[in-house]
C-alpha positions as CSV (number, residue, x, y, z in Angstrom):
1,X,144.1,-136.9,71.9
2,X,146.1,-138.2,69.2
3,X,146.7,-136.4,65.7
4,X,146.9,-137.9,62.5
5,X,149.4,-135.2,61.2
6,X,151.8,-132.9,62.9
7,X,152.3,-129.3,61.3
8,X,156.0,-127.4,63.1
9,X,155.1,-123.6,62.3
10,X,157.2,-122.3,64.9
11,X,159.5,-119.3,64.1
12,X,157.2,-118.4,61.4
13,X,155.3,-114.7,60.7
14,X,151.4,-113.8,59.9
15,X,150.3,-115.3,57.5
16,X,152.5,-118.1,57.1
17,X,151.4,-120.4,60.1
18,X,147.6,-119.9,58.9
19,X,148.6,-120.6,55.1
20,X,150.3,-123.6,55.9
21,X,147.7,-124.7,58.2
22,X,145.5,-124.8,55.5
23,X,147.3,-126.9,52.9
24,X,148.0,-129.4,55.5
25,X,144.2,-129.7,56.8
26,X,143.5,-130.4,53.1
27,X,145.2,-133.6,52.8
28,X,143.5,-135.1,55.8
29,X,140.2,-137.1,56.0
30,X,137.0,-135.5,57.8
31,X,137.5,-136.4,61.0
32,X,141.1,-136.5,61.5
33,X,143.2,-134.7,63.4
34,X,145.7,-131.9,62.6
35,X,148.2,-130.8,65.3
36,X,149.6,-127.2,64.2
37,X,153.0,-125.8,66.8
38,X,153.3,-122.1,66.4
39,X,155.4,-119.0,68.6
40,X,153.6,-116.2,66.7
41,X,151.1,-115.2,69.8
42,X,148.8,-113.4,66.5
43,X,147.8,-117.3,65.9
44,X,146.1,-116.7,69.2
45,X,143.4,-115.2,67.4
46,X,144.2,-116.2,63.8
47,X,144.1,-119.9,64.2
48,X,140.6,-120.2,65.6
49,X,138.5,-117.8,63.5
50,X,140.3,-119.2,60.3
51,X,139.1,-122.8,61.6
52,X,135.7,-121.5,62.6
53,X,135.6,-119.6,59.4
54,X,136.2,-123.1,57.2
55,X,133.6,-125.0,60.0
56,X,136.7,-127.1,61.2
57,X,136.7,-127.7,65.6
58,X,139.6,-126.3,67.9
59,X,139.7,-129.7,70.0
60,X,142.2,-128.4,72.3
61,X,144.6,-125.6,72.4
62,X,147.8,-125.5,75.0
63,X,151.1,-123.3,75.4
64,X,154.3,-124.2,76.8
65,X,157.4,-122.5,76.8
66,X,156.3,-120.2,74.6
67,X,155.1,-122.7,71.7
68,X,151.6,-122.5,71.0
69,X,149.9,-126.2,70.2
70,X,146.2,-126.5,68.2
71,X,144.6,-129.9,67.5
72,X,142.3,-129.0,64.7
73,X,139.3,-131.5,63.6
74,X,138.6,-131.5,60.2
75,X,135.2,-130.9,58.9
């Protein structure tokens, strides 16, 4: 799936990935796509009930030498 913005949050600390999550899900459209990179393994957790918490959809969530990728759908 393609995202309509890319967020690098890698090497950053709780609560910085989630904070800056959040001001770049609020410049896109309903809809669209957010694709957030992270390494802190809190985001595990953090990153889904922040985006269940605003009604927003974890569309797919992967890991790969040790970077943790979200594609969040906006509500």
């Amino acid at each position: 799936m393609k995202s309509n913005l890319q967020l690098d949050a890698t090497g950053l600390s709780c609560p910085m990935p989630i904070v800056k999550t959040k001001k770049a899900i609020d410049t896109l459209n309903i809809g669209e796509i957010l694709e957030v990179q992270v390494t802190d393994k809190g985001a595990l957790a953090d990153i889904p009930a922040w985006a269940k918490a605003g009604g927003h959809h974890i569309v797919d969530q992967s890991e790969e030498a040790g970077v943790i990728t979200f594609l969040i759908q906006k509500a």
